[in-house]
N, C-alpha and C positions, 0 to 999 in steps of 0.2 A: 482128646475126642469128647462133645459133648455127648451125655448119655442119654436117651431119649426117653421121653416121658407116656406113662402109661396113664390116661385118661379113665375115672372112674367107670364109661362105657367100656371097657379093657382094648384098647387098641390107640395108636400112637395122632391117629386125627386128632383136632382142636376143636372139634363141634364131631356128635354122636347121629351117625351115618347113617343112612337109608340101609345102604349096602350092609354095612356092619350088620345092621339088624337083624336082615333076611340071613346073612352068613349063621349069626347064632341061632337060628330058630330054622332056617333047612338044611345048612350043611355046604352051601354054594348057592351061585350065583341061582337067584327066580327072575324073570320080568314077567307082565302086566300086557295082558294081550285087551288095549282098549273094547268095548262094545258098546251097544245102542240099541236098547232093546223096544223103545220105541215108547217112552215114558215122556210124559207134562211135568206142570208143575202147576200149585195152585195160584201161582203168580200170571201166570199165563192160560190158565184154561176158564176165567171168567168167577174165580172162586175168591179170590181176594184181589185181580187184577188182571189184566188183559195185556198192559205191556211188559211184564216179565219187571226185574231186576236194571236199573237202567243202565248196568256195565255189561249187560250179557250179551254174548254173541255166541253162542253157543257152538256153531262151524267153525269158529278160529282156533282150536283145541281137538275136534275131531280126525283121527285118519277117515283117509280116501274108502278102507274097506268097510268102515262101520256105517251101516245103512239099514236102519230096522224092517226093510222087507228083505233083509235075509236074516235066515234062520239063526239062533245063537249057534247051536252047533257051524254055521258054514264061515260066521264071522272069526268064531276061534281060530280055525283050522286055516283061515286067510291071514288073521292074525300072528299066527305060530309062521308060519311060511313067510310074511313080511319082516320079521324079527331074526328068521332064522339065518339069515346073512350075517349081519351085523352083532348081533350076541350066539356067539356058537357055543358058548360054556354053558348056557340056560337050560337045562334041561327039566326045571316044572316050569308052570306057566301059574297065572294069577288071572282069574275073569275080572277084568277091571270095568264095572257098569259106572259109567264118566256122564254119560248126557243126562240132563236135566235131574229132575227127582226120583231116585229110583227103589222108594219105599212105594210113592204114589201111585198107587192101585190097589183093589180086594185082593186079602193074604192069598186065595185060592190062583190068581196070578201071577203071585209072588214065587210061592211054593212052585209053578210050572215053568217059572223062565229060571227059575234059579237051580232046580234039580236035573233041567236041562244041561246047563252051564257045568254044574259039576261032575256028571254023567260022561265028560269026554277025555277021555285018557291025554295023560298030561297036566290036567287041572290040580291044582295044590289047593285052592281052596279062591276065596271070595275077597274081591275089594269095592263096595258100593258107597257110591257117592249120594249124597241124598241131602235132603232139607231137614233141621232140628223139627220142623210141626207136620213132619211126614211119617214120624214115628208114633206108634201105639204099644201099649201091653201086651196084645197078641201078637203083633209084627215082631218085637222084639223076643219072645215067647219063641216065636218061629226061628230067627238066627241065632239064638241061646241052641237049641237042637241042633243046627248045621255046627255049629262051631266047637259042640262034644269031640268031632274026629277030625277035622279041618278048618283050616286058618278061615278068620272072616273077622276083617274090618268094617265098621262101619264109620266114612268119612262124612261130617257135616261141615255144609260151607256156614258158616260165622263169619265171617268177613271182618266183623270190627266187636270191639266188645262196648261201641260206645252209641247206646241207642238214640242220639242224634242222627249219627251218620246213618244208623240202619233205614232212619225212618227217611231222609232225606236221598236214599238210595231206590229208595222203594222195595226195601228188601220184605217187609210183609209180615216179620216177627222182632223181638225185643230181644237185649242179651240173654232175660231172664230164661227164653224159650230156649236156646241153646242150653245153658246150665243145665234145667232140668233132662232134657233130651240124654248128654252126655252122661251123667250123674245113672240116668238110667240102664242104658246101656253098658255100660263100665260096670255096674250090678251086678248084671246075668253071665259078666266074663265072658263078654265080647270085648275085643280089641277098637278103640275107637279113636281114627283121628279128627284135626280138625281143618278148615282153609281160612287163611286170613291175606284181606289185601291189605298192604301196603303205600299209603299217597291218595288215601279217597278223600276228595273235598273236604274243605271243614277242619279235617285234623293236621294240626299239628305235626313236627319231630316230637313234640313230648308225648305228645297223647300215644303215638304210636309205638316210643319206648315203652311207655309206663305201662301197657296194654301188659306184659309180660308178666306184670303180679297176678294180673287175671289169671291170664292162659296156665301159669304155675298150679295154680288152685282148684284147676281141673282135672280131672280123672282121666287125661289120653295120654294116648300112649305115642301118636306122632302128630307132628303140625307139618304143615305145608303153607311156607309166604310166596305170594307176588306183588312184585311194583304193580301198582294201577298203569293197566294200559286202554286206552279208548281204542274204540273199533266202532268202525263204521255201523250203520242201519240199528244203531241202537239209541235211546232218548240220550244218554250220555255224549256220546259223540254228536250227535243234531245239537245238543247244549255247548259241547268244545268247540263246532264248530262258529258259533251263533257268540261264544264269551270264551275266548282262549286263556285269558285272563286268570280264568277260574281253574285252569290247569296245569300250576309248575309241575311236569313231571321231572321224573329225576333221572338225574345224568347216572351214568352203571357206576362209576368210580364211587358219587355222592352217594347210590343207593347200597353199595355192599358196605359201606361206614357205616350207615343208617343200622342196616340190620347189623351189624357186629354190636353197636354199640346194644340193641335188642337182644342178640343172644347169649351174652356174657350176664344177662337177667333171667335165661331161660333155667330151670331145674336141669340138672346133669343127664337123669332117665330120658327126659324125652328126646325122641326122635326127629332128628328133621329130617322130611321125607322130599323137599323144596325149598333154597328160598328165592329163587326166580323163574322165568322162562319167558318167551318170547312165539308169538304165535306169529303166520306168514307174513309177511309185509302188505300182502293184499288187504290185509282187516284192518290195519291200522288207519290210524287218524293222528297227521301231524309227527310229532317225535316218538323213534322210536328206537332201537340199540340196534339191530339189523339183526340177521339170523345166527344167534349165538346157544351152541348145547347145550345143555344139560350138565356135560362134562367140562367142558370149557368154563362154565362158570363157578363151579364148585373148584375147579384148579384154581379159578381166580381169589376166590373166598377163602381157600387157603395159605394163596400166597398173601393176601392181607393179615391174614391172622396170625401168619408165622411175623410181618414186620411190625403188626401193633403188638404182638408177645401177647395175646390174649385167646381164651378159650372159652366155650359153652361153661356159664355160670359162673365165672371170673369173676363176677360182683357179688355172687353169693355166698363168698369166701375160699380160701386155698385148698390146691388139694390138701 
């Protein structure tokens, strides 16, 4: 009988689990009641650009009940009740602010939608999604105080660490703005992750391995990957559609190799909190994997990892 192996995260996975995470730090199963509190971004509200990011689509990610004319408190509590089927072990919940920029407004805003959020029985604490040049010293000032007695991450999308591709994206800041954002955050003992895609124009398999010395030398605590997918009514997909050319996307098989060969460079501590997903068929543009969990994927990512015998930081030497 082979004996099974305990992974520096302490648990028998091959890559250091979302799940694992949350089990060490509440004790059981938490999920992520999305919301929408009805935030821009300066990509889009005429402050550095008007058509946003040109992968964004920002409804191909959102649930049906997240709608910022309703209130956070009624979003939760739809939230907790959409969830409450399908995960019955959950018993705290996480405010997960997902749509757009959601540092993006005066702290006095901040302070009212977020103390809202916390204020409803059930809430474990804070997961916001946000842009690296949406953060300040007061702002962060502010979730350094929340997160004295409750969880709060604060996740930046980064997308690549290669400011070619940012600027060619129209993402509106450089690596270097991410670094510092995280660097600061990570400071005040906030929890911080990060998002990065996966197949954006331009880059390479290597650029996209290699990206992994970066992401190591950063102070977060989880990453989150996805394959590049085009989605409709956005500059990207009018470009896919106009140069298809420009867009080998990758087949699931070729892309869970892709990222193995990525996470076996990743440091052992971090978290992956994703490394794919698939948004409705209706947004898409051209190829797409068709509608595949969360769960399903992550089985899949394991069964490759049990046949390549490889694990999270596998290249960064033996246990």
């Amino acid at each position: 009988m082979t004996e099974e192996i305990i992974y520096p995260w302490g648990d028998t996975r091959r890559y250091n689990s979302y799940s694992g995470y949350f089990r060490k730090i509440f004790g059981g199963r938490v999920q992520k009641v999305t919301l929408n509190a009805g935030f821009t971004c300066p990509n889009r509200d005429g402050t550095l650009s008007t058509g946003g990011c040109t992968f964004c689509n920002n409804e191909a990610f959102t649930p049906s009940y997240c709608t910022p004319e309703k209130t956070i408190r009624r979003q939760i509590a739809e939230g907790m009740e959409f969830h409450a089927g399908r995960y019955r072990r959950a018993t705290q919940y996480l405010a997960y602010f997902q749509s757009f920029s959601n540092t993006y407004a005066p702290l006095e805003r901040l302070r009212e939608i977020y103390d809202e959020a916390l204020a409803v029985e059930g809430i474990a604490g804070l997961v916001i999604g946000t842009r690296p040049d949406c953060v300040d010293s007061e702002k962060l000032d502010f979730f350094a105080e929340l997160a004295r007695d409750r969880y709060v991450i604060i996740e930046y999308g980064v997308e690549s660490c290669c400011d070619e591709t940012l600027h060619a994206i129209n993402r509106g800041h450089d690596f270097a703005c991410a670094q510092r954002a995280i660097r600061a955050t990570a400071e005040r003992g906030i929890h911080v992750g990060a998002h990065f895609i996966l197949g954006l124009p331009g880059e390479t398999r290597r650029m996209m391995i290699d990206q992994a010395a970066r992401i190591n030398d950063l102070p977060l605590d989880t990453v989150k990957f996805h394959q590049l997918q085009i989605f409709r009514d956005t500059p990207m997909g009018r470009d896919c559609i106009a140069h298809p050319e420009r867009y080998p996307l990758f087949g699931l098989d070729e892309y869970i190799d892709l990222f193995i060969d990525l996470l076996v460079k990743l440091r052992p501590d971090l978290v992956v909190e994703r490394f794919a997903g698939e948004a409705p068929p209706r947004y898409h543009i051209g190829h797409r994997w068709g509608l595949i969990r969360n769960e399903t994927l992550l089985k899949m990512l394991e069964s490759r990892l049990n046949e390549r015998n490889l694990w999270q930081g596998r290249a960064l030497g033996d246990l």
